[in-house]
C-alpha positions as CSV (number, residue, x, y, z in Angstrom):
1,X,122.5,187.7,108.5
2,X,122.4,185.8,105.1
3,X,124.9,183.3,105.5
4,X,123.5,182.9,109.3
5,X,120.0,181.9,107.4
6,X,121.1,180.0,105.1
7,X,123.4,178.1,108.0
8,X,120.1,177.2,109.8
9,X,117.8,176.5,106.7
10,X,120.5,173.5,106.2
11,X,120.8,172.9,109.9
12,X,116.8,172.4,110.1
13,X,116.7,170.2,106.7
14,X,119.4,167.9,108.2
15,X,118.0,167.4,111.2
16,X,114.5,166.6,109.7
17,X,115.6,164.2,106.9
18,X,117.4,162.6,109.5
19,X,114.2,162.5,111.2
20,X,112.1,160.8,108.3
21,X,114.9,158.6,108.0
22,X,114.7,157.3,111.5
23,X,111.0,157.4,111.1
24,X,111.2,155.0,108.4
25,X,113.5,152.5,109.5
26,X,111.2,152.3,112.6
27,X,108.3,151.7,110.8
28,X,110.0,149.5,108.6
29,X,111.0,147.1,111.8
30,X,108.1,147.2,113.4
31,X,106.1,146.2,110.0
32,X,108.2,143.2,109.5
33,X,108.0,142.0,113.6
34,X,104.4,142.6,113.4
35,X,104.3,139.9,110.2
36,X,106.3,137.6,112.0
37,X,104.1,137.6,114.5
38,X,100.6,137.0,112.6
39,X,102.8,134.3,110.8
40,X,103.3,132.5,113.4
41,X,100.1,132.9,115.3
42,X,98.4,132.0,112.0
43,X,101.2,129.0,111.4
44,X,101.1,129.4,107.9
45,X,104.8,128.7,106.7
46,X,106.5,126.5,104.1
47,X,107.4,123.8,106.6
48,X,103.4,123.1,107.3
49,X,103.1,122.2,102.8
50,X,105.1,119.7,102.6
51,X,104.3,116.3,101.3
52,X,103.9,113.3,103.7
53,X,107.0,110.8,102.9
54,X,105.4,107.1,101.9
55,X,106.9,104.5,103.8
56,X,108.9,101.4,101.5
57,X,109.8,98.5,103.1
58,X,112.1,96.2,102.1
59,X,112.0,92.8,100.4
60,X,113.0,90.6,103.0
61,X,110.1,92.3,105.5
62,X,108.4,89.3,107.1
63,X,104.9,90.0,107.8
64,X,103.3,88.2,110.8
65,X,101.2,85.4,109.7
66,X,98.2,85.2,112.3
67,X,97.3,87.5,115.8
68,X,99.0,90.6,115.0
69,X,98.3,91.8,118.7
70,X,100.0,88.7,119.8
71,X,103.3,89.4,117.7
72,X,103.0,92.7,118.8
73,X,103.1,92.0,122.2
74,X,105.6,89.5,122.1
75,X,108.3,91.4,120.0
76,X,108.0,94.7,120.9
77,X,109.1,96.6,124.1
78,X,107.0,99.5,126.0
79,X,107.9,102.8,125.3
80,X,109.0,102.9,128.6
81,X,111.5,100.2,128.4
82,X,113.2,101.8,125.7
83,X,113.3,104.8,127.0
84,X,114.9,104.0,130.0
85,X,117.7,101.9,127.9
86,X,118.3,104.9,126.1
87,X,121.3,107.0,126.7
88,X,121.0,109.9,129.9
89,X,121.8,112.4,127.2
90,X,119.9,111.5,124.8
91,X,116.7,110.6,127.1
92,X,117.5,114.9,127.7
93,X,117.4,115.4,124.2
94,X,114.5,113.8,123.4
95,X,112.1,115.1,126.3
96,X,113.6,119.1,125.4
97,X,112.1,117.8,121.8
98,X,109.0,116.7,122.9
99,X,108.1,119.5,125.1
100,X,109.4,122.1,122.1
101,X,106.9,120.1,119.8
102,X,104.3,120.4,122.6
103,X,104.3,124.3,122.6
104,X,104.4,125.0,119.2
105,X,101.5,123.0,118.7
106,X,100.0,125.3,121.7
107,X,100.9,128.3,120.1
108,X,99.2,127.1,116.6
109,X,96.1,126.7,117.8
């Protein structure tokens, strides 16, 4: 009857630290999904701190002398226009981009 005893008292401690063990790993997961998930809701990440780039331009940049609308307008096409020159693929790739950018900016606010 001893050694029958003693086979269960290690039968119910295996069983329950395998329990806790579970228990942990589960609690552990769902901990770190449910900060992932206030992250981004709150969109506070290292990609939102960064510094805005400042724009150089080179030496030989002419600046228009005059009506800047007019220059504008003269030597620069519609966003249209060079969209539709644009590769088929990459006209894809840049509308999949745009509507990505679209939702996360949903999702942020």
């Amino acid at each position: 009857m001893g050694a029958s005893m003693g086979m269960g008292f290690m039968a119910v401690f295996a069983v329950s630290g395998s329990v806790v063990l579970v228990a942990s790993q589960v609690h552990k997961r769902l901990l770190s999904d449910f900060m992932k998930r206030i992250e981004s809701e709150i969109c506070v990440g290292p990609e939102k701190y960064h510094e805005k780039k400042r724009v150089r331009f080179a030496d030989d940049v002419v600046e228009p002398s005059g009506n800047n609308k007019e220059y504008r307008k003269r030597n620069s096409m519609s966003k249209a226009d060079e969209f539709v020159k644009m590769p088929l693929n990459r006209q894809i790739l840049y509308k999949g981009m745009i509507q990505n950018r679209t939702l996360q900016s949903q999702n942020c606010m």
